[in-house]
C-alpha positions as CSV (number, residue, x, y, z in Angstrom):
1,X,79.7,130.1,111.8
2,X,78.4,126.3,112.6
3,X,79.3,123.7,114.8
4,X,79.8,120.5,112.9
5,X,77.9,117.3,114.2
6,X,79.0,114.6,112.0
7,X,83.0,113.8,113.0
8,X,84.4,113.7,109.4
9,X,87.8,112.7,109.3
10,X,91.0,113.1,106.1
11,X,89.5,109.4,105.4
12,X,86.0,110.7,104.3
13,X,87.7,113.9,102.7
14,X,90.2,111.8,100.9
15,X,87.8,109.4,99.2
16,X,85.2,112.1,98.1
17,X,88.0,113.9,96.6
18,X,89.2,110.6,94.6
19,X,85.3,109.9,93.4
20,X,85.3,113.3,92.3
21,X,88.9,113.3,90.9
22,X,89.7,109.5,89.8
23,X,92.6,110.5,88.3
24,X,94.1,112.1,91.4
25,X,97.4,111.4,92.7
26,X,98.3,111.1,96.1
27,X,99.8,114.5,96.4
28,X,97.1,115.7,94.2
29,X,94.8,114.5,97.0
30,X,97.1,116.0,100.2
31,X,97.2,119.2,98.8
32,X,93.2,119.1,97.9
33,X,92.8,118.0,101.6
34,X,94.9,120.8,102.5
35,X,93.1,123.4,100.9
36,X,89.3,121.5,101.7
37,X,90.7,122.3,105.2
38,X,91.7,126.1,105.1
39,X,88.1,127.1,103.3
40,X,86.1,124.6,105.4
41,X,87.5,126.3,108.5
42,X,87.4,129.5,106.8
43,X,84.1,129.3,105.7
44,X,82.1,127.5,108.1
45,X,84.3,128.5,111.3
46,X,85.4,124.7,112.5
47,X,88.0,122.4,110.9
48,X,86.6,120.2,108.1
49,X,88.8,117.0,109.7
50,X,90.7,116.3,113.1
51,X,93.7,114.9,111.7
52,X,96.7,117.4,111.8
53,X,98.3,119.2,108.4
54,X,102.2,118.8,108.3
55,X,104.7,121.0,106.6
56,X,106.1,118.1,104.9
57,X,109.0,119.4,102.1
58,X,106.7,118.8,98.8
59,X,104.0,120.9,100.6
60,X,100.9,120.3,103.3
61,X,101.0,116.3,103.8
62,X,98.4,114.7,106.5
63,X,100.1,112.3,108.0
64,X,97.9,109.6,109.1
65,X,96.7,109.5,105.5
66,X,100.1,109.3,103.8
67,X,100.7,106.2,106.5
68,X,97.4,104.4,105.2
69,X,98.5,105.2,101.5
70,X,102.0,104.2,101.6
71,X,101.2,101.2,104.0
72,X,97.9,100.4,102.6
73,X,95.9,100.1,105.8
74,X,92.5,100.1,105.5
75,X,90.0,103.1,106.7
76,X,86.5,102.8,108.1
77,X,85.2,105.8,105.2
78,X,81.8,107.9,106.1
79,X,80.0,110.1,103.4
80,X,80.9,113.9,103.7
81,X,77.8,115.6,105.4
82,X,76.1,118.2,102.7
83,X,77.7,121.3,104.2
84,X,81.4,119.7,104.2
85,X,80.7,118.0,100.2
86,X,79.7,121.7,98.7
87,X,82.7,123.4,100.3
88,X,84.8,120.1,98.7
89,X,83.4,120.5,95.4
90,X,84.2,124.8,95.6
91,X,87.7,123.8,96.6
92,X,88.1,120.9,93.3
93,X,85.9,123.4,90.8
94,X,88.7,126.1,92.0
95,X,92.2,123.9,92.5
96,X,91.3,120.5,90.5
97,X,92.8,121.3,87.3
98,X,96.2,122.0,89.0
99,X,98.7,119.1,88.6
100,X,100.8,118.0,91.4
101,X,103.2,120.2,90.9
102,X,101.2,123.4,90.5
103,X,99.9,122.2,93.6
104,X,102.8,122.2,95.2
105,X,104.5,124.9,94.2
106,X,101.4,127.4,95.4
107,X,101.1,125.5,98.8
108,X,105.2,126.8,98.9
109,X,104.1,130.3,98.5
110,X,101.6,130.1,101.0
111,X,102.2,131.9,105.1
112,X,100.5,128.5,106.7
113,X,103.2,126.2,104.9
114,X,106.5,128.7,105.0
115,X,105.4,129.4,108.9
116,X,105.1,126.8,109.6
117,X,108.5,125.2,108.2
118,X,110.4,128.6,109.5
119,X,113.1,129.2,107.2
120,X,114.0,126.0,106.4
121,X,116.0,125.3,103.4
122,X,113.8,123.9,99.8
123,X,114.0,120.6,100.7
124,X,114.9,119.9,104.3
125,X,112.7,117.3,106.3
126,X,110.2,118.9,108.7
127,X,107.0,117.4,111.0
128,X,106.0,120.8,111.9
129,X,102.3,121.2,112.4
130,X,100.2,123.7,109.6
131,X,97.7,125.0,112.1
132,X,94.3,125.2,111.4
133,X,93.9,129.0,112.9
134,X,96.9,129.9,110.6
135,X,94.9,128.5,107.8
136,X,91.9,130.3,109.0
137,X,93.6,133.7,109.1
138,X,95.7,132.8,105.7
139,X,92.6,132.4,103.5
140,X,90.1,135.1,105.3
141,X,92.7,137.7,104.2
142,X,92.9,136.1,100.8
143,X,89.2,136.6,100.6
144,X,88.9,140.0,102.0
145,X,91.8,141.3,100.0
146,X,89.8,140.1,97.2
147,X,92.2,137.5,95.9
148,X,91.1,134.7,93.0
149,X,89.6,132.2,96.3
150,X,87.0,129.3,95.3
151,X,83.5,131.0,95.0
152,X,82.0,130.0,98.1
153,X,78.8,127.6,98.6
154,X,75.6,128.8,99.2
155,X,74.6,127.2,102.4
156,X,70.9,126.6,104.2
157,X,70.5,129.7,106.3
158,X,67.4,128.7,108.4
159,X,69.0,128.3,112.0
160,X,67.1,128.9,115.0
161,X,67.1,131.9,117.2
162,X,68.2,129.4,120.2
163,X,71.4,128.2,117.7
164,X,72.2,131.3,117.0
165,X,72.2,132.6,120.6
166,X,74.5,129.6,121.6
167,X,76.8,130.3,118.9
168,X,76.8,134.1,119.7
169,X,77.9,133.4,123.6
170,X,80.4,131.2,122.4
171,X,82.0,133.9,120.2
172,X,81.8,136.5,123.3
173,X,83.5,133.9,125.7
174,X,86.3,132.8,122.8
175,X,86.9,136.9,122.2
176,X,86.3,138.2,125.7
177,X,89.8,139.3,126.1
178,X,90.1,140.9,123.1
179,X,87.0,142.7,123.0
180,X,87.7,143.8,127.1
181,X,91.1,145.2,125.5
182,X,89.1,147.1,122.7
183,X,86.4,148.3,125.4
């Protein structure tokens, strides 16, 4: 797991995905951002963006990006940090060739959107919040069950003894409880 040093937000995400994918429609884009999200976090243990996933009704929709697209307010954009581009370019070699509404319909079949939307009927309105630990736990047991995932990046591996340490006591502290009830 790594701590992420460079604050990336949907903005940075968003554009690297339309360099990579000019053709890329808006929804397109959400759902890429969506799934960039749930492997980032997966993968490298923090949240690829700040910027909160919504349950909209045509699937995941970040909602301070649909308000710049729709309204056309310009972003302040920063290039993706190495780490956060190769986990984007796993998630567009796995789920860039799906149209909108392949998109779509597998982000409908998925325990992060469906919790989050609880029952609601196809097409009601909803503002509910996809959390980023549901994603986390939605595609670790995709990959552990084996499931078709994006192959993931390989990734520097030289960290120092003192960085690993640090990210070791923060894993105790964060599972203290839980390991106390195990003990």
């Amino acid at each position: 797991m790594t701590t992420q040093t460079h604050e990336t937000s949907v903005f940075d995400v968003a554009e690297y995905i339309q360099e990579k994918l000019p053709s890329c429609t808006p929804m397109e884009r959400h759902k890429l951002a969506y799934y960039a999200q749930g492997w980032h976090v997966t993968w490298e243990g923090v949240p690829l963006f700040p910027e909160r996933i919504e349950a909209w009704e045509h699937g995941p929709v970040v909602k301070a990006l649909w308000i710049a697209e729709t309204y056309g307010h310009e972003r302040a954009v920063t290039p993706l940090p190495e780490r956060a581009r190769r986990v984007v370019d796993a998630v567009l070699a796995f789920y860039g060739g799906f149209s909108a509404a392949q998109l779509r319909a597998m982000t409908h079949m998925e325990a992060p959107w469906t919790t989050a939307r609880r029952g609601l009927p196809e097409g009601a309105k909803s503002r509910e919040e996809i959390p980023v630990g549901d994603m986390r736990r939605y595609f670790t047991r995709r990959s552990v069950l084996r499931e078709p995932t994006p192959e993931r990046p390989v990734m520097d591996t030289e960290v120092s003894v003192d960085e690993t340490v640090r990210v070791a006591r923060e894993q105790i502290v964060r599972w203290r409880e839980a390991l106390d009830k195990l003990a």
